[in-house]
N, C-alpha and C positions, 0 to 999 in steps of 0.2 A: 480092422481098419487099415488104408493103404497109406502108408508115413509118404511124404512129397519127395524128389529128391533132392537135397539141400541146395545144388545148383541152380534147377529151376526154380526153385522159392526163390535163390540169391539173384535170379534172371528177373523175377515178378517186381521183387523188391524195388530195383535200378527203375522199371515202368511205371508204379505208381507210389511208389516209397513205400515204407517202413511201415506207416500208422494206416495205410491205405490195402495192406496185404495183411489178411488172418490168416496165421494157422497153427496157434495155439489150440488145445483140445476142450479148453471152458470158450475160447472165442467162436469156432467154431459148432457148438453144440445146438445152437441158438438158429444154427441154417439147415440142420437136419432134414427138414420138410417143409410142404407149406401149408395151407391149409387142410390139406388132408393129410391127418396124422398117423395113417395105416402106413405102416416098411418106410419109417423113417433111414434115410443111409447118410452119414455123416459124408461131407467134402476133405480133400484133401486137402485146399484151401479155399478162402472165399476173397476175390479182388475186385475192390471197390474203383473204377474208374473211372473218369471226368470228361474224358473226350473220345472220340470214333479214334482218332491214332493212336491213345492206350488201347484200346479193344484190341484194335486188330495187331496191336505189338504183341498184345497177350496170348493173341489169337497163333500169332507167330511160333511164340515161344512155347506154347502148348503139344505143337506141331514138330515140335524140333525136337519134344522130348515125351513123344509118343503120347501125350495126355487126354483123354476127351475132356470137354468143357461145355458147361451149363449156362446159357443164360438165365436172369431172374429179375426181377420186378421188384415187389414191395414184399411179395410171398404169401398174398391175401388168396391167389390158385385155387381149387375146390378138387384138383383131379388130380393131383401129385406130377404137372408137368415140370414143375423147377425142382422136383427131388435131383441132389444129386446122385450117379451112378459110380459103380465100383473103379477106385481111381480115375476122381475127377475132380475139375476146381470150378466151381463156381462165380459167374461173372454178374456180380451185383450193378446194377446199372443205377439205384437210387440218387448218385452222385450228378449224375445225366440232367438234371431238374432243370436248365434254363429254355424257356420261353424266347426264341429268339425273333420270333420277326409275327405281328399281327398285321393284317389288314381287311380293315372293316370294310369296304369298300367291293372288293371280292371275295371278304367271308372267307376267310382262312389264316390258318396259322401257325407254324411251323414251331416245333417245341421238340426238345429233347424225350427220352424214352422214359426219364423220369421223373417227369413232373407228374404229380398228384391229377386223377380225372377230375376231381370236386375244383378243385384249384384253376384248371384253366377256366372255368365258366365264370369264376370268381372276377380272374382278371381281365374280361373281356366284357363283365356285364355292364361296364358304362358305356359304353359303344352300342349297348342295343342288341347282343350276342349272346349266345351261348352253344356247349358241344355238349351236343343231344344225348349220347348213348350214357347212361348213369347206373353203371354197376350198384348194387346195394353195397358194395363195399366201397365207395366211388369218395370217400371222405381218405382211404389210404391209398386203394390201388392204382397204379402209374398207366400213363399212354400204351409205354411200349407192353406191361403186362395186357392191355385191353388189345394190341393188337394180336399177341400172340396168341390169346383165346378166343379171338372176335368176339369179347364179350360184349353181352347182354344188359340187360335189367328192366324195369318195371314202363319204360317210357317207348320201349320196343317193337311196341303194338303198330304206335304210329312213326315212329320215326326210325326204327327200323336196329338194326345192331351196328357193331364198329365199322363196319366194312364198306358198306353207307358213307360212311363219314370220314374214309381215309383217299387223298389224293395222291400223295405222293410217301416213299421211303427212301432214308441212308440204311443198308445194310453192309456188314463184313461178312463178308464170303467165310466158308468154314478154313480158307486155305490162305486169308491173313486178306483180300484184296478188299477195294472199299468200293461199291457198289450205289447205284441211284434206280428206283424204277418209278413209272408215273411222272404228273406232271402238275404244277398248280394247279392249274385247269380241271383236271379229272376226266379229261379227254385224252387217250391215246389210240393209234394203230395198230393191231397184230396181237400177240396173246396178253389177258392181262394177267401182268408179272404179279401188279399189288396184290389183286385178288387171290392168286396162288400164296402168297407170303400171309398175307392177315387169315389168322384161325391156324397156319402152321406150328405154330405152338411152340419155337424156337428150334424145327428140326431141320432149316436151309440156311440158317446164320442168325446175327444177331442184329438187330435194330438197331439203329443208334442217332436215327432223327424221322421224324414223323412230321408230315405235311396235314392239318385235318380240317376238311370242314367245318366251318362255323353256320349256329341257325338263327335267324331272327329271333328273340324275345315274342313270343306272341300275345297279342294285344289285352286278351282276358284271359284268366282263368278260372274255373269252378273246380273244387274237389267236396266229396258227396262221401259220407261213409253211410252202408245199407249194413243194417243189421239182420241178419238169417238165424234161422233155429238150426241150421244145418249146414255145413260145407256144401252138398247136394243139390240143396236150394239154389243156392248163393252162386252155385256152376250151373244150372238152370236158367238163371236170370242172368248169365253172362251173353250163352246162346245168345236170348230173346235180344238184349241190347245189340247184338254184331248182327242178328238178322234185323232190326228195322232200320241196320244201311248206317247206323251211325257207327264214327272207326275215332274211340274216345281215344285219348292219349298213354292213358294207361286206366289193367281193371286187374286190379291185387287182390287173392284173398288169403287172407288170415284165419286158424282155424282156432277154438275154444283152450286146446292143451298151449298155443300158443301164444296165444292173450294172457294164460293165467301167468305163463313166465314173464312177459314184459311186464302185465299189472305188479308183478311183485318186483321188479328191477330198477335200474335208475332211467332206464328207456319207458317208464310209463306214463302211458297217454289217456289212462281216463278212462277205458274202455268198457263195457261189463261185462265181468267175469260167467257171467251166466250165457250171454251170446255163444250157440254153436258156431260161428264165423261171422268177418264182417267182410264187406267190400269197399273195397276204395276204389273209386273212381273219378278219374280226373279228365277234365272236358279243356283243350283251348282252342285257340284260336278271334275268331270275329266277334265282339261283345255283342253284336245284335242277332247270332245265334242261339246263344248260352240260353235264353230263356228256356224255348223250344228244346232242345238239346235235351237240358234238366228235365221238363216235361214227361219228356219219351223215356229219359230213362228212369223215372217214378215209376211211367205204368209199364214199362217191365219187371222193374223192382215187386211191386205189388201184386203181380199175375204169379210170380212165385211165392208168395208171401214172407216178403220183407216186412219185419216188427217193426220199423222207423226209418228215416233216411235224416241223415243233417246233412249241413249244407257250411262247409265253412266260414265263417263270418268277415274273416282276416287273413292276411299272410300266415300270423302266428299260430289261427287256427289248426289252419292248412297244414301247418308245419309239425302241431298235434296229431293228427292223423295219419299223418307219414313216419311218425316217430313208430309205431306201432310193426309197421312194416322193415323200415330204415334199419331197425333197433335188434328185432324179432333174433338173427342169428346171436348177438350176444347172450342176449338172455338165456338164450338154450341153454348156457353153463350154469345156470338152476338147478334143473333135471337131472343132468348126470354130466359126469366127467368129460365125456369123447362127443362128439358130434357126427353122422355119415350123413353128409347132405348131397340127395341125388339128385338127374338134372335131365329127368328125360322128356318126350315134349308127343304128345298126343293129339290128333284132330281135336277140337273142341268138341264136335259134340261125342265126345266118346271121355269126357272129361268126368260127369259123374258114376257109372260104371266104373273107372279106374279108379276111381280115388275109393272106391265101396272096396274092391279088390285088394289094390294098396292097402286099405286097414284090415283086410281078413288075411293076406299073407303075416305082415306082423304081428296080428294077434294068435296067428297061428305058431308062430315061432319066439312067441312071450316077450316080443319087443315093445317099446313104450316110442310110438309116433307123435311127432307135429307136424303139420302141414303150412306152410307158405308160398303162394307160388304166382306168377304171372299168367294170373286163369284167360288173359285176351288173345296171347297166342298160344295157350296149351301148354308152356311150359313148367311140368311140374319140379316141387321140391320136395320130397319127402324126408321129415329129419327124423332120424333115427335116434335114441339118445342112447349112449350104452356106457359102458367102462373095457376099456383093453385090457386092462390086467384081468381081467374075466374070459379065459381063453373059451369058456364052452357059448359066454354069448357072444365074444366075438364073429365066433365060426357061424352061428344063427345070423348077426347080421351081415355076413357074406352074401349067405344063403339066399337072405330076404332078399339084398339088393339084386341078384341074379334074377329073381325071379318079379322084382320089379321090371325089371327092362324086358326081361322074356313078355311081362302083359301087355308092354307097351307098344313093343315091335308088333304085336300078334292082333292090334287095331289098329296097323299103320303106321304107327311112331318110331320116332327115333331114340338113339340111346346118349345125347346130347342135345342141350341147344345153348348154351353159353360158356359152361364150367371147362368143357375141351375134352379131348379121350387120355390122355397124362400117360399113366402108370395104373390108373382105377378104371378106364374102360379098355384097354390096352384086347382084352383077352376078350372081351365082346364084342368086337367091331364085325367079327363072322355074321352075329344074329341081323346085320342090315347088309354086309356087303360079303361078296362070293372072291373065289381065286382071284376071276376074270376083273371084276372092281379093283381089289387089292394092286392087283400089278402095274396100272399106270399109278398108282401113288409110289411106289416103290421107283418106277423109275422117273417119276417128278423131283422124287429125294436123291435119287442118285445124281441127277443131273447139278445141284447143288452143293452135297455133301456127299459124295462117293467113296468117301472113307468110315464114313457114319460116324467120327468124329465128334461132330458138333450136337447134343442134346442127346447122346444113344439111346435106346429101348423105349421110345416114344410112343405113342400113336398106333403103330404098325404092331399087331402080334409077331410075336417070335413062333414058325411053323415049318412043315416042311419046306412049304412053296414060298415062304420067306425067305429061308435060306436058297434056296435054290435060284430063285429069282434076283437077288441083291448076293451076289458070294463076299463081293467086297468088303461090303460095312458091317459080315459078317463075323471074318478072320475064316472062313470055311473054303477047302477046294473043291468047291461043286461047279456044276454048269447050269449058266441060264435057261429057263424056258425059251425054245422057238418060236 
């Protein structure tokens, strides 16, 4: 591990004091990773700051004394983009939390990087409002982490992911300067900058204020849990619902090994443990739709053979059946110690052939699967459950996940849709994109951070035509391609 130099520690300290700057080796241990627990690498130190002028002071002083630096979230991640890298500090932005300016009126609201996603919708739902995109882990993870991954989650179908829903940013340049792009509005001229920056995964600077859309409360809502003898089924009857033209708000399913760890957890919702999968489906919008609506999606439920459908009775119903989903990752820690939750996203209808696939690769390599996933846009989750200290099944669930994303690419798919390419798809990004792809990213990042400095070994594999192309954020003396 890389010890800090005591100077720049004594430089960090003067920026955001004493009780605000870790780098003790029990205080530190705690930021090793985020959610993805594979090549945990300890920080040099971890700084907690409160405003965009410590950032970019730290930014400063990082700079002055050859440092890379990590920005971080809540560290809820699924792809190891906040691991720290070798000699580096870590810039926790959790302090970031004020809500600075709403307005109901133009529906938006401008909030620090780290305020909780769960939490703005909280404070804005007397107004009539709420911000749409709800990570499953949306009870912890922050703004800025949702920008940096353009995450996701279960409501995405219809309202789409982060990126949607961002108008404007404050960011710090990797080279200390304070930056603005976008506009209340959500209208600009000429390239958009936002759209470059949200899903960048903190590898052009650091966030340090967020502008975002707010949505109307919509008028009704139905949530409908359909019980399947089969995941297969239950992705059978997703199709039929998206082909008769209705575009639900979200359609989750949950598979039988998954149910049985919530049913035994303190996330249990009732469910039975005998269901191959259920599906959640949730309908809003115009209350004088909802009938109809429901209607149509029974006799799709039914043309696959769904054993039941309920219909939630209440809010607290509702809130029943989402616990099941909401919940689903904790409970994993049931089954086994580790967690590899993948994130790759498939046409629909190539939805049950993959998931058939998906479970004969693992069973092939004596892995123990659940499945949870956002079956309305294709994006699967396959959880793995394993133990790391078991180096021979670690290396098996390598294996598997490589040859997850190989199935998925090989129908069309991608090898992400919410979780980000981190440090865990880092080295797969070839199976969807060639040199030629590669190299305008390469020089989108350089034009940013040309030192590579800021977030290193991100996204981008490390290759020949990596180095070659970027020599700078390399340390390499080679020559760019022509």
């Amino acid at each position: 591990m890389s010890v800090a130099p005591e100077a720049l520690i004594d430089r960090l300290i003067e920026i955001v004091g004493s009780e605000n700057c870790l780098a003790r080796e029990g205080e530190l241990f705690v930021y090793e990773c985020d959610g993805l627990t594979l090549d945990p690498q300890r920080p040099i130190a971890v700084l907690l700051p409160a405003t965009t002028n410590e950032v970019a002071e730290i930014v400063r002083a990082c700079r002055e004394f050859d440092i890379a630096f990590v920005p971080r979230g809540a560290g809820t991640g699924l792809s190891g983009g906040a691991h720290a890298t070798e000699n580096s500090v870590l810039i926790e932005c959790s302090r970031m939390n004020r809500i600075f300016e709403i307005d109901a009126e133009d529906r938006f609201a401008v909030v620090g990087p780290g305020v909780v996603n769960a939490e703005l919708s909280t404070a804005v739902a007397d107004l009539g409002l709420f911000y749409a995109p709800d990570p499953s882990s949306q009870q912890a993870c922050t703004i800025g982490g949702n920008v940096a991954e353009n995450s996701g989650g279960p409501h995405t179908l219809k309202y789409g992911t982060t990126t949607n829903h961002i108008l404007a940013l404050e960011m710090v340049l990797p080279d200390g300067r304070i930056v603005r792009f976008g506009n209340r509005v959500g209208e600009a001229s000429g390239f958009d900058l936002v759209g470059a920056i949200v899903g960048s995964e903190g590898t052009l600077g650091i966030v340090t204020e967020v502008t975002v859309r707010l949505t109307r409360i919509p008028e009704a809502v139905e949530t409908l849990l359909a019980i399947f003898d089969d995941v297969v089924s239950a992705c059978r009857a997703v199709g039929r619902i998206i082909r008769s033209g209705l575009v639900p708000a979200a359609l989750e399913i949950v598979d039988r090994r998954t149910i049985e760890a919530v049913e035994a957890s303190v996330y249990a919702a009732g469910l039975p443990t005998t269901a191959g999968a259920v599906l959640i489906i949730e309908l809003d919008g115009d209350p004088v739709c909802m009938d109809e609506e429901m209607r149509s999606i029974r006799e799709s439920c039914d043309a696959e053979g769904c054993q039941t459908i309920e219909r939630a009775r209440d809010d607290a119903e509702r809130k029943r059946f989402w616990r099941a989903r909401k919940g689903a990752f904790g409970a994993m820690g049931r089954l086994a110690p580790d967690l590899y939750v993948h994130d790759a996203v498939v046409p629909r209808v190539h939805l049950p052939a993959i998931l058939e696939k998906v479970g004969e690769i693992c069973d092939r390599h004596r892995l123990k699967l659940a499945n949870v996933f956002h079956a309305g846009d294709g994006n699967l989750h396959p959880n793995i459950c394993f133990d790391r200290r078991d180096a021979d099944e670690l290396a098996r669930v390598i294996r598997a996940g490589e040859e997850i994303l190989e199935a998925c690419v090989a129908v069309g798919g991608v090898i992400s849709g919410e979780h980000g390419i981190g440090v865990e798809k880092r080295d797969y990004l070839h199976l969807v994109f060639g040199e030629a792809d590669l190299e305008p990213m390469y020089r989108l990042r350089e034009a940013f951070n040309p030192d590579g400095v800021c977030n290193p070994g991100k996204i981008i594999p490390t290759t020949r035509f990596c180095v070659e192309s970027n020599p700078k954020a390399r340390g390499y003396d080679a020559v760019p391609i022509e």
